[in-house]
C-alpha positions in Angstrom: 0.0 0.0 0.0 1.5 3.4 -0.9 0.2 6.5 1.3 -1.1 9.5 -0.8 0.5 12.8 -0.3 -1.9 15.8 0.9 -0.2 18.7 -0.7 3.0 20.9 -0.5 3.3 22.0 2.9 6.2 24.4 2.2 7.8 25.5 -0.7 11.3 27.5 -1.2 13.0 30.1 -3.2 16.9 31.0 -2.6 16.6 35.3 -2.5 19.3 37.8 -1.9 17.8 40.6 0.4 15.4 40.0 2.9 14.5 43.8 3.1 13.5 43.7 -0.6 11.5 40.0 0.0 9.5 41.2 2.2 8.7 44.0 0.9 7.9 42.1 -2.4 6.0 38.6 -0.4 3.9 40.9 2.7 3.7 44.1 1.0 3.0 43.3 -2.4 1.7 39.9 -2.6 0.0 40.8 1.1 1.5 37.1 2.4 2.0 37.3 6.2 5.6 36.9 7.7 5.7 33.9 9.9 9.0 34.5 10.9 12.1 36.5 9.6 15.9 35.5 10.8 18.1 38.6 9.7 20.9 37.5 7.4 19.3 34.0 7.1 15.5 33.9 6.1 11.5 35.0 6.3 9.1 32.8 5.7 5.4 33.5 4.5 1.8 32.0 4.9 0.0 31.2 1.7 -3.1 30.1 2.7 -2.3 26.8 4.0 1.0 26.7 2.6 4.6 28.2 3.6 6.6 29.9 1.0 10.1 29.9 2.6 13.2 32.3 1.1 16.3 31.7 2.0 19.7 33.8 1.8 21.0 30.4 -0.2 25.3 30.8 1.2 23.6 31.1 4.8 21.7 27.8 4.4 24.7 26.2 2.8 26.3 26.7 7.0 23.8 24.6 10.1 22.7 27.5 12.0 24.8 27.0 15.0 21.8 29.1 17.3 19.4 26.1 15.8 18.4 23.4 18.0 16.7 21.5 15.0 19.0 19.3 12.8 17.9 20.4 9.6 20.5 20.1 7.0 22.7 22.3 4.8 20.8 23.3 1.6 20.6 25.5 -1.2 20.4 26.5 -4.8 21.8 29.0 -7.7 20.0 30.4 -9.8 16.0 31.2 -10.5 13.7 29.1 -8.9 9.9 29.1 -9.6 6.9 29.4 -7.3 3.1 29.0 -8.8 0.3 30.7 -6.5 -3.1 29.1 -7.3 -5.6 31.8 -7.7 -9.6 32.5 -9.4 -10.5 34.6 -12.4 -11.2 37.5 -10.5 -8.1 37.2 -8.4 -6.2 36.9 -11.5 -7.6 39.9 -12.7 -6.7 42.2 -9.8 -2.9 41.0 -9.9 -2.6 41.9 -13.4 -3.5 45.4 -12.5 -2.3 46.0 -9.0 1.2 44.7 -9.7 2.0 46.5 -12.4 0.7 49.3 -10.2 3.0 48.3 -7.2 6.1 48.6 -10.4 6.2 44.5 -10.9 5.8 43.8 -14.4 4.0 40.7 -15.9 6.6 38.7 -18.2 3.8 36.9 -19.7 -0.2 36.6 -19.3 -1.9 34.1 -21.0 -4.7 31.0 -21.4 -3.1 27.5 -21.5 -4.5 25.3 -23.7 -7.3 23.9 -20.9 -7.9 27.2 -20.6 -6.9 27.7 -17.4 -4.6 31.1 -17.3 -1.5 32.1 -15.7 0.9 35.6 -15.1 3.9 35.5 -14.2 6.4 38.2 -12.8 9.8 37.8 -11.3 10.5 38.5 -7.2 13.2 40.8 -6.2 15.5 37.7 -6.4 14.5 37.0 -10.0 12.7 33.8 -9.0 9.9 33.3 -11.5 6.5 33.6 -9.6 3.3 32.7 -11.5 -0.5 32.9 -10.2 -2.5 30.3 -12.0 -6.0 28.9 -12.1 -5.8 25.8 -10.1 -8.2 24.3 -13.0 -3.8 24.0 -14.9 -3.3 21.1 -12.8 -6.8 19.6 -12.8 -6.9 15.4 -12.7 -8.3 14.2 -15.7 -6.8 17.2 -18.3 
């Protein structure tokens, strides 16, 4: 018997500057900080989700100050994030972040119909707000 997975729990992109991130995640995209570590990382509820960014050459180290064993990790280079979100909701991001000086990269209708927009985080990470109907079983 094989278990089903529930979801992504948390999800990560490797960023730069945490004042920039969170002014970009909790100003911008309105996420709330769960919890910021100067020089290391903030993290950010999605709805039941976690987006976690992470200064990548700090995570590359074990915090010493942790008392959780979570191991070294990290990345170069653009990583990608997808925000599931409704017609209307897609409508108001493509005209409140190019308002808040994010441009859309690209706005368009797959070919289920379901569309996406995409924009890039202060990092350059690609982030995209699609229809949840992309993934949909069956399509």
């Amino acid at each position: 018997m094989t278990a089903r997975l529930n979801g992504i729990l948390e999800a990560a992109v490797y960023v730069d500057d945490l004042d920039a991130t969170e002014r970009f995640y909790s100003g911008v995209l309105g996420l709330p900080v769960v919890v910021r570590k100067d020089g290391r990382h903030a993290f950010f509820r999605a709805g039941d989700s976690i987006v976690l960014t992470f200064i990548a050459e700090a995570t590359r180290e074990v915090d010493p100050t942790s008392p959780l064993p979570v191991p070294p990790h990290g990345a170069t280079g653009p990583g990608h994030l997808c925000f599931a979100a409704d017609a209307a909701q897609l409508d108001h991001w493509a005209k409140t972040l190019p308002e808040a000086g994010v441009p859309i990269e690209a706005d368009f209708n797959w070919p289920n119909g379901a569309r996406s927009i995409y924009v890039r985080d202060p990092a350059g990470n690609s982030i995209e707000f699609a229809e949840p109907k992309l993934w949909a079983e069956g399509d």
